[in-house]
C-alpha positions, 0 to 999 in steps of 0.5 A: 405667812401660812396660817393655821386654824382650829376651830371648835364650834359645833353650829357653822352658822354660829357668830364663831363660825361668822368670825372664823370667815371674816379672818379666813377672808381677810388672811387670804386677801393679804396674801396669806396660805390658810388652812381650817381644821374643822374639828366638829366637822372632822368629828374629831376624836377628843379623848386619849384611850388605847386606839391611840397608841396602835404599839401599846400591848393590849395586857399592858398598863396603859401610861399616857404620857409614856405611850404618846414617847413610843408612839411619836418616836416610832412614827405610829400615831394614828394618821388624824394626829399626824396630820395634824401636826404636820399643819402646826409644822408647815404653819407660820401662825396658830389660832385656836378659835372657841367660845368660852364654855364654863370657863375654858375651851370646848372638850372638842379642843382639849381633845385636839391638844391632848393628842396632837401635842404629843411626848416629843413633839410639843414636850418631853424635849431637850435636855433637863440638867441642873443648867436646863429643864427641857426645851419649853417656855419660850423655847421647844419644836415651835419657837419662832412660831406666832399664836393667838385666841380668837374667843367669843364670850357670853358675859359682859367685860365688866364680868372678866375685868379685874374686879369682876365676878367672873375673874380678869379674862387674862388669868382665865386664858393663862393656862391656854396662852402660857400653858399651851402655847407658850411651853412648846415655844409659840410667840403669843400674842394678845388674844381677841376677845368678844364679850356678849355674843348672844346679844351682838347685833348687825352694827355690833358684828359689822364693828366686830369684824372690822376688829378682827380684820385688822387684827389679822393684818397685824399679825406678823407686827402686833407684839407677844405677850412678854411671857418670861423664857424658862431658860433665860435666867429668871428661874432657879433650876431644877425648882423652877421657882423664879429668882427673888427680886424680879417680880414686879410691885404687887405682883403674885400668881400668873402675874409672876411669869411676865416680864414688867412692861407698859401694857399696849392694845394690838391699836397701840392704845394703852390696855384698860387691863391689868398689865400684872398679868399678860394685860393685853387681852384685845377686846370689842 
């Protein structure tokens, strides 16, 4: 397989940047291509402005989403976002690799998002009817693709359980999983989670890295996170509301949006997380 990562961290030396070398290890080992996108090292350029979009009239009003649809449609992204997005076409497998900053990725990331995801390329497509609302959620430029997280995590487990103050670590990386991933067509699969990464020692790391190694050998087998398919039938268009009686027992908020089935680790253990929402999140 071809794989792809994007890598947010600003210290090489980081544990992130240690993970980051175990997977690239391990994935070449298997016989997989891999390329890095380095985003602190490319000093990639975060924000949206009006460099992006070289066509947009200098006294015109500048409209993100409508710039980004001119400017993929005529070819003239700036060359760091073509780029880009020629790794996520020629790639197989996308892992986004971040610690988890107030609760979401680094600015670095989304930046990367914002651009590279662009009107036509990663939304804005296909047709949007009273059958159908565009090509997303299961279906879209990337469907038939995998992706996964590999994010590291200051507090403790207990703190992103189910109970915990923190909130369940599914529900805090749905709008990635689901809102990124997911919409432009990606297979997701559990993301792999490392809590108290200030304080992991030698044994921890060593234990670590065997995780993540296995998980990069199972990445064509491990199954997706069973998000619903826009399009299949479980949603009322054009409201986009999903049909009544399909929700599981007790189910409410991002739980809604995943079809009911027995939660299973990439181990094949039965997930101490909570199956209402993805419940799968893989964690040492």
């Amino acid at each position: 397989m071809k794989v792809l990562i994007v890598f947010a961290h600003p210290e090489p030396r980081s544990l992130n940047g240690s993970l980051r070398d175990v997977a690239v290890r391990e994935l070449e080992s298997e016989g997989h291509e891999v390329r890095v996108s380095d985003l602190y090292a490319q000093g990639w350029t975060s924000d949206v402005g009006r460099a992006d979009f070289p066509l947009l009239s200098p006294d015109a009003r500048l409209a993100p989403a409508a710039a980004s649809k001119q400017a993929f449609e005529s070819g003239t992204l700036t060359a760091d976002v073509k780029a880009e997005i020629e790794k996520l076409l020629w790639a197989d497998v996308l892992i986004l690799q971040f610690p988890l900053w107030w609760f979401g990725m680094p600015a670095m990331l989304k930046g990367w998002v914002d651009r590279v995801f662009a009107y036509g390329f990663a939304y804005g497509v296909g047709e949007h009817s009273d059958r159908r609302w565009g090509d997303r959620y299961g279906e879209g430029r990337l469907a038939g693709k995998r992706a996964m997280l590999i994010v590291t995590a200051g507090g403790w487990q207990e703190h992103y359980s189910a109970r915990g103050i923190n909130g369940p670590i599914d529900d805090l990386l749905f709008p990635i999983n689901h809102g990124i991933l997911y919409y432009p067509g990606y297979d997701v699969l559990p993301p792999f989670v490392v809590y108290k990464a200030d304080k992991l020692d030698e044994a921890g790391f060593q234990a670590t890295a065997e995780h993540l190694r296995e998980r990069m050998r199972t990445l064509a087998t491990t199954s997706p996170i069973p998000y619903r398919r826009q399009n299949g039938g479980d949603y009322l268009i054009p409201s986009m509301q999903l049909r009544a009686g399909l929700e599981h027992s007790g189910a409410t908020g991002f739980a809604l949006h995943a079809e009911q089935v027995e939660a299973r680790s990439p181990n094949d253990e039965a997930s101490s997380m909570r199956s209402t929402t993805d419940g799968c999140a893989a964690t040492v």
